[in-house]
PyMOL Python script that loads the backbone (N, CA, C, O; Angstrom):
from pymol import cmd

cmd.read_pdbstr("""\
ATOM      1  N   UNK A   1       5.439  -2.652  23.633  1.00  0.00           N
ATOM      2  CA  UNK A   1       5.694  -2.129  22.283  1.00  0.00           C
ATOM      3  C   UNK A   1       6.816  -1.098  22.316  1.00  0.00           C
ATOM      4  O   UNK A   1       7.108  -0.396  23.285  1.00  0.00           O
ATOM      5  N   UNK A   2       7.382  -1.104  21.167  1.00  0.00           N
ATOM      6  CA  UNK A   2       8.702  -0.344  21.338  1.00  0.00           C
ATOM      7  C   UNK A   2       8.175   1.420  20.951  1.00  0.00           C
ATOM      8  O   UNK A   2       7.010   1.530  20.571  1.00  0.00           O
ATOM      9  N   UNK A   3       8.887   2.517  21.035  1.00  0.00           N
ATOM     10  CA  UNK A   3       8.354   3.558  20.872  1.00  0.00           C
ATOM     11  C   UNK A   3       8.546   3.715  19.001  1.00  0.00           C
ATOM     12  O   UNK A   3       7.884   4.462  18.280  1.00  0.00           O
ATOM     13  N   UNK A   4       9.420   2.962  18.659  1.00  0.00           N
ATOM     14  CA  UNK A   4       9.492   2.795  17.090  1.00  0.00           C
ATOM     15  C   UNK A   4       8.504   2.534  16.487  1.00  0.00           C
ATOM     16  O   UNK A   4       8.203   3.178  15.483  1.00  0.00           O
ATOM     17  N   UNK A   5       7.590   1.307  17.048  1.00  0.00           N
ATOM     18  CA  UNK A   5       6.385   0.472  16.529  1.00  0.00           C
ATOM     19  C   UNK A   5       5.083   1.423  16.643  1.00  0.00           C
ATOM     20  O   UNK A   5       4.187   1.515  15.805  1.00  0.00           O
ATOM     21  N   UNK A   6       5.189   2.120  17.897  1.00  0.00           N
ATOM     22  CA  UNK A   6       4.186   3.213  18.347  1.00  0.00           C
ATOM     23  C   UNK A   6       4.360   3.943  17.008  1.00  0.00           C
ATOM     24  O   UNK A   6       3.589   3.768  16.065  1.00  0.00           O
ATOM     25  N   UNK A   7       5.658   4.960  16.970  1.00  0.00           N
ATOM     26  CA  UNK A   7       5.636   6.130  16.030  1.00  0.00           C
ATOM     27  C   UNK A   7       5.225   5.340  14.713  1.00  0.00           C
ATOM     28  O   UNK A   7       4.318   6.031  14.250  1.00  0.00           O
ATOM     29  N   UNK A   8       5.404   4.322  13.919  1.00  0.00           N
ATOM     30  CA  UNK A   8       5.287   3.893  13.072  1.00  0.00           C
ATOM     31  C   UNK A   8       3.463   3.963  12.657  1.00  0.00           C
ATOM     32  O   UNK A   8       2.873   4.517  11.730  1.00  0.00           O
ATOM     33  N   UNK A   9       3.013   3.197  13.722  1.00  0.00           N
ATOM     34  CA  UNK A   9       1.412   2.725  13.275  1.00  0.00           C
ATOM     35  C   UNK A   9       0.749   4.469  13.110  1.00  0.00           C
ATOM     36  O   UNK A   9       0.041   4.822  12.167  1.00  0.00           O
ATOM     37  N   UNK A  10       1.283   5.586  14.527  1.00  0.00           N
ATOM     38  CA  UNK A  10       1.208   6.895  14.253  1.00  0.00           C
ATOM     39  C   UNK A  10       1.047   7.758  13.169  1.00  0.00           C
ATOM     40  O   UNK A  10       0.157   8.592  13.005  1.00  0.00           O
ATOM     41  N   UNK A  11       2.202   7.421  12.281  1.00  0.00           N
ATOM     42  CA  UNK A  11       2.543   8.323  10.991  1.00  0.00           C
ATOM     43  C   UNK A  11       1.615   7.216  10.445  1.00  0.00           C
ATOM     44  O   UNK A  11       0.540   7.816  10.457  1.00  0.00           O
ATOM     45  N   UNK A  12       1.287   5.693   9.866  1.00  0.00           N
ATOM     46  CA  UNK A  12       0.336   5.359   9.499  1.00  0.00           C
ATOM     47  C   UNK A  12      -0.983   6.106   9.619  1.00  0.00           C
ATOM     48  O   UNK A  12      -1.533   6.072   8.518  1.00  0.00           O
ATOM     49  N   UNK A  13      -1.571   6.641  10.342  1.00  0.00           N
ATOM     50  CA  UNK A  13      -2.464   6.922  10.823  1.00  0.00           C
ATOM     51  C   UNK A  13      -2.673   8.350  10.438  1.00  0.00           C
ATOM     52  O   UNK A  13      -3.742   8.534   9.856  1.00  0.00           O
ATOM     53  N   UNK A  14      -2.031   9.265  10.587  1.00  0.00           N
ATOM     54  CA  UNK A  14      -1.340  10.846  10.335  1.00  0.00           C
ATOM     55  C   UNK A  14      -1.776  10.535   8.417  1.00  0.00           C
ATOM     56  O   UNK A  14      -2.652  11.061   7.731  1.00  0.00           O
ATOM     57  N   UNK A  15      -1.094   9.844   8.181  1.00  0.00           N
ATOM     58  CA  UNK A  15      -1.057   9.712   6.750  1.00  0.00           C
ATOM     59  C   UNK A  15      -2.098   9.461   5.834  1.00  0.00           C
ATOM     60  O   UNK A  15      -2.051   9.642   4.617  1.00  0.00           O
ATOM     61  N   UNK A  16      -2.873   9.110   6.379  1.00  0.00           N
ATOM     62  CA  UNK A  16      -4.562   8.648   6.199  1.00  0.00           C
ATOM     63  C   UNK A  16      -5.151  10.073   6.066  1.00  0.00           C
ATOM     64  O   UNK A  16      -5.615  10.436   4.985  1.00  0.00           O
ATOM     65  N   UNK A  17      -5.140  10.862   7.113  1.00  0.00           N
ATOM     66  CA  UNK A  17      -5.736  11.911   7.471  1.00  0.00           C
ATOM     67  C   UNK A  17      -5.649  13.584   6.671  1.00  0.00           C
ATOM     68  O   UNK A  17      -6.292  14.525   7.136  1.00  0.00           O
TER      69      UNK A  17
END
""", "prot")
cmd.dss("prot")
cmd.show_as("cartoon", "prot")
cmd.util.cbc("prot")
cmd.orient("prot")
């Protein structure tokens, strides 16, 4: 996985919270 795809699902996740 690229570190783009990582940070992406991340801030998905962050954003929830």
């Amino acid at each position: 996985m690229n570190i783009i795809v990582v940070n992406q699902i991340v801030q998905e996740i962050l954003d929830i919270n």
